[in-house]
C-alpha positions as CSV (number, residue, x, y, z in Angstrom):
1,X,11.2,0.6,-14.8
2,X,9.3,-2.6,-14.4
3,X,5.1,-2.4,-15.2
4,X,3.7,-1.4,-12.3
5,X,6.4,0.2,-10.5
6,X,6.1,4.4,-9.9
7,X,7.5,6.6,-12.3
8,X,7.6,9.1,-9.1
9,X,9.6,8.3,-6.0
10,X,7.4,7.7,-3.2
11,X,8.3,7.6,0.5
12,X,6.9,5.6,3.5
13,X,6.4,7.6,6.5
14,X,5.9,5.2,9.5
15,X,3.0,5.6,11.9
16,X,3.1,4.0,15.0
17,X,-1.3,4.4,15.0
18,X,-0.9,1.8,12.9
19,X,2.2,-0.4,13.9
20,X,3.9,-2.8,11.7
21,X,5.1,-6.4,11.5
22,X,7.3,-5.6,14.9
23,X,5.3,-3.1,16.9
24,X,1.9,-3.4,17.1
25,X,-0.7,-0.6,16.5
26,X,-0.7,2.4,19.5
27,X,-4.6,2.5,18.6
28,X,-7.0,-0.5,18.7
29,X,-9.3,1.2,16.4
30,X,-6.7,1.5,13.8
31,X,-6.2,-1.1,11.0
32,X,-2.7,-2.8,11.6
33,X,0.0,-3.0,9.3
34,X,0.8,-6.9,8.6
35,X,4.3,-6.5,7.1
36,X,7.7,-4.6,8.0
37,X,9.3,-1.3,6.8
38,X,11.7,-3.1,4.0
39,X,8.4,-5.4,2.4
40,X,6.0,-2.0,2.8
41,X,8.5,0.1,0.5
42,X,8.9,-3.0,-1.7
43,X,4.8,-3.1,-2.1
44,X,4.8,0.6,-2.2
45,X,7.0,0.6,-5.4
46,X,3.7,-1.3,-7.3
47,X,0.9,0.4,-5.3
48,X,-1.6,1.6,-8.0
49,X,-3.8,4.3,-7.8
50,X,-6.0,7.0,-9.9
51,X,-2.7,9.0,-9.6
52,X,0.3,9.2,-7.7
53,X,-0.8,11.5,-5.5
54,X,-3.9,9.9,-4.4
55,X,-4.4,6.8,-2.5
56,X,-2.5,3.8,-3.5
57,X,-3.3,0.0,-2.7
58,X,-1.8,-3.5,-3.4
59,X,-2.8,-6.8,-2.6
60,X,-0.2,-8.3,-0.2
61,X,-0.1,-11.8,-1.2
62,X,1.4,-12.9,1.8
63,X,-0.7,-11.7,4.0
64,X,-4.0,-12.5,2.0
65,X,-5.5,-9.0,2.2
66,X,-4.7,-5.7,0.9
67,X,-2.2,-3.4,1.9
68,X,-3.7,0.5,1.7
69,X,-0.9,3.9,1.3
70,X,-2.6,6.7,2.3
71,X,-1.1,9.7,0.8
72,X,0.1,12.3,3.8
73,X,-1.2,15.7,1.6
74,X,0.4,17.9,-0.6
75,X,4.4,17.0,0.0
76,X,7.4,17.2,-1.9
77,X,8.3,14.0,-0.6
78,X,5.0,12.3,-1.2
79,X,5.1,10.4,2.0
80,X,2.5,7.9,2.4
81,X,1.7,5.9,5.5
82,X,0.4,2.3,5.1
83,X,-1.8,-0.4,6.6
84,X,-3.7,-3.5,5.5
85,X,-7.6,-3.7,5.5
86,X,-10.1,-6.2,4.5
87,X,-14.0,-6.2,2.9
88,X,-16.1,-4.1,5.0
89,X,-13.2,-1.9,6.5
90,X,-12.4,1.9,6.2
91,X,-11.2,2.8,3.2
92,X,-11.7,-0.7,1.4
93,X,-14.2,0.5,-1.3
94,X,-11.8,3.0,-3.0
95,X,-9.9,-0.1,-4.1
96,X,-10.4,-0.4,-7.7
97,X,-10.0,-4.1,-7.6
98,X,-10.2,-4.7,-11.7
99,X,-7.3,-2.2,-12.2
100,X,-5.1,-3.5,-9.0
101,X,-5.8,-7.2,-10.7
102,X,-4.2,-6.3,-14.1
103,X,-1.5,-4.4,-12.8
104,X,-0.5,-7.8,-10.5
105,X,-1.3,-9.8,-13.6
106,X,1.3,-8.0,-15.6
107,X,4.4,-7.9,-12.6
108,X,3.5,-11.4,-12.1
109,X,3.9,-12.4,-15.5
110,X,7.4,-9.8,-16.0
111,X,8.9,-12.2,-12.9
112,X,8.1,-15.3,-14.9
């Protein structure tokens, strides 16, 4: 296992409130998800959080924001359903932005 990646498997659980790359969001006053179900569970596999079963976040490089997994309760699958927000938005401030920087520091520098 890479640096970065989860020791624990996590799942994506599509929401349509939130669309994705190919549908987009059933509610307006949801945030959109910018990329499709193969990239989300390839960004999920680094999402960082306090723990696994919290939130997790990544910056999508990409798509020049971050991409937010918000964990679906107390599963055994530990499904999380994802979408990408930017300064100012719900949710944004419990990014810890130091952490998520030297966890995508290291990856980077393990593809090198």
């Amino acid at each position: 296992m890479g640096v970065g990646e989860q020791a624990t498997q996590t799942n994506l659980s599509y929401n349509p409130k939130h669309g994705d790359a190919n549908h987009h969001r059933n509610r307006e006053e949801a945030a959109q998800l910018l990329t499709d179900e193969a990239m989300t569970n390839e960004l999920l596999k680094y999402a960082v959080g306090r723990d696994q079963e919290s939130e997790l976040w990544y910056y999508d490089v990409n798509n020049g924001c971050y991409i937010y997994f918000e964990n679906e309760g107390n599963t055994p699958q530990l499904g999380f359903h994802a979408y990408h927000i930017h300064p100012g938005e719900e949710n944004f401030e419990n990014i810890d932005i130091y952490k998520l920087c030297i966890v995508q520091e290291e990856i980077l520098s393990d593809k090198a």
